[in-house]
Wavefront OBJ file of the C-alpha trace (Angstrom):
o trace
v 0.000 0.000 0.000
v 1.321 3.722 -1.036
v 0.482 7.214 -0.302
v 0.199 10.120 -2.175
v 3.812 10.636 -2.779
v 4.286 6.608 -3.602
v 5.734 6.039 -0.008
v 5.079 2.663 1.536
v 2.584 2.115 4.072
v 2.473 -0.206 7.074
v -1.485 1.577 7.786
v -3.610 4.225 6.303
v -5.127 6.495 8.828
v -6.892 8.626 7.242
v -7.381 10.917 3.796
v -9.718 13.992 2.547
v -11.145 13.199 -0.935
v -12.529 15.733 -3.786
v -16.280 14.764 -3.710
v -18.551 16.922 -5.842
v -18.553 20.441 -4.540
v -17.106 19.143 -1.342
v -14.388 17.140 0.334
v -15.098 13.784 1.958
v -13.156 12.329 5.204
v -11.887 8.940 4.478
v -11.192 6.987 7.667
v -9.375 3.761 7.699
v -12.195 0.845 8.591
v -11.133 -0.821 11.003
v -10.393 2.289 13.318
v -13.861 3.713 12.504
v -15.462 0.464 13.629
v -13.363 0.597 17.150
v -13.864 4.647 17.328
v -15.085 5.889 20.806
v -18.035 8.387 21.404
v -15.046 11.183 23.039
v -12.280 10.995 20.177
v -15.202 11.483 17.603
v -16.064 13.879 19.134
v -12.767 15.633 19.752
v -11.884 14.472 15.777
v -14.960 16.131 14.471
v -13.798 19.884 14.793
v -9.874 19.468 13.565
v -11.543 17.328 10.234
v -13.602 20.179 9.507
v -11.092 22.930 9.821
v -8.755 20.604 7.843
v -11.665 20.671 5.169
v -12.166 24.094 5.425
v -8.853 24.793 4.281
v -8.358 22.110 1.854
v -11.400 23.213 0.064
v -9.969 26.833 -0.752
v -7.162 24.653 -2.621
v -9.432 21.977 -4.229
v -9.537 23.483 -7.781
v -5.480 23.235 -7.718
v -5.246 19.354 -6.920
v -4.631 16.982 -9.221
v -5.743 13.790 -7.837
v -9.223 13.043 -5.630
v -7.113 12.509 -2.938
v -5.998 16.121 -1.619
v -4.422 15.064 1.273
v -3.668 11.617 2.857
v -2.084 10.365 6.308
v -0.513 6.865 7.093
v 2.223 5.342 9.301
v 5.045 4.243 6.991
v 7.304 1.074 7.493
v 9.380 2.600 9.439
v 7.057 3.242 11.621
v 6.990 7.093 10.970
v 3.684 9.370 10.548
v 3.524 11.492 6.802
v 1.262 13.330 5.610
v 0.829 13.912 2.182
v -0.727 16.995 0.177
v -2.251 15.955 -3.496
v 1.205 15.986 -6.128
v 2.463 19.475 -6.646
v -0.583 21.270 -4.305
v 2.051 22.494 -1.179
v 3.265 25.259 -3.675
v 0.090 27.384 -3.852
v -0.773 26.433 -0.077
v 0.035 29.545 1.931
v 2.635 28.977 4.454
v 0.184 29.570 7.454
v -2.399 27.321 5.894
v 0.026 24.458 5.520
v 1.769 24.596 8.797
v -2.159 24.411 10.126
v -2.921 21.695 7.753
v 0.130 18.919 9.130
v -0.491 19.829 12.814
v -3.933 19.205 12.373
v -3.015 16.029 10.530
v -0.688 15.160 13.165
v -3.115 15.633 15.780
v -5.619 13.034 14.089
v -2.988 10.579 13.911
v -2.757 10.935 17.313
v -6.416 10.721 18.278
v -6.510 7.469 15.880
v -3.762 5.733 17.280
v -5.358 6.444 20.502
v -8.026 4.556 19.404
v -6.024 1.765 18.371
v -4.430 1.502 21.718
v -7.013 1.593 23.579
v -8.995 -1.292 22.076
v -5.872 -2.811 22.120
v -5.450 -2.430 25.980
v -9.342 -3.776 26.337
v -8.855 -7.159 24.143
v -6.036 -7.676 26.211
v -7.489 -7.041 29.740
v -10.753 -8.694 28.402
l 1 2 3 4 5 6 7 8 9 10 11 12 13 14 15 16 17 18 19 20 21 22 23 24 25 26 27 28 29 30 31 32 33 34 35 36 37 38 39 40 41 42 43 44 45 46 47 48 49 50 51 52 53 54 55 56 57 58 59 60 61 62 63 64 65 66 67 68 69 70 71 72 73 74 75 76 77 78 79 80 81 82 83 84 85 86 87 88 89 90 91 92 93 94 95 96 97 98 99 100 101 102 103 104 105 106 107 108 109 110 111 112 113 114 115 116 117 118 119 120 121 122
């Protein structure tokens, strides 16, 4: 499995896709079915700021994918913009944009941990 700059994945997280006039947020399955009632809601306002912003760029990306995030095989978080789209995002905006990424990789592997800790004290 690759992100949007061809980079191995060991997991997708998460990405924002181009749908219609609006952007969708793509979650990885298996974390949405373990999600918990206080990270959604916590999750909720940083995805819609992060679509907020990645709308006033969605007429500049070239794929439906606009921005991806995944854990790599080396274990690293990346987050990747759509192919050629972090030139026209303003400084500000991008700086905004991975934080807030960063942030839901955090709440999601949060998630995983937890239901990890619970199948594990049963």
């Amino acid at each position: 499995m690759k992100n949007n700059a061809g980079n191995d994945l060991s997991l997708f997280l998460f990405r924002f896709e181009l749908r219609g006039a609006g952007i969708d947020f793509v979650l990885n399955e298996g974390i949405a079915a373990d999600m918990y009632p206080d990270i959604e809601t916590k999750l909720k306002p940083i995805v819609h700021s992060c679509c907020e912003t990645l709308l006033r760029y969605r007429r500049l990306s070239v794929s439906i994918t606009i921005m991806d995030g995944g854990i790599l095989t080396t274990g690293e978080f990346e987050v990747m913009l759509s192919k050629g789209l972090g030139q026209y995002v303003a400084p500000d905006d991008k700086q905004r944009l991975f934080q807030d990424a960063k942030r839901i990789a955090d709440f999601l592997t949060a998630v995983m941990d937890r239901r990890t800790q619970e199948q594990q004290t049963g």
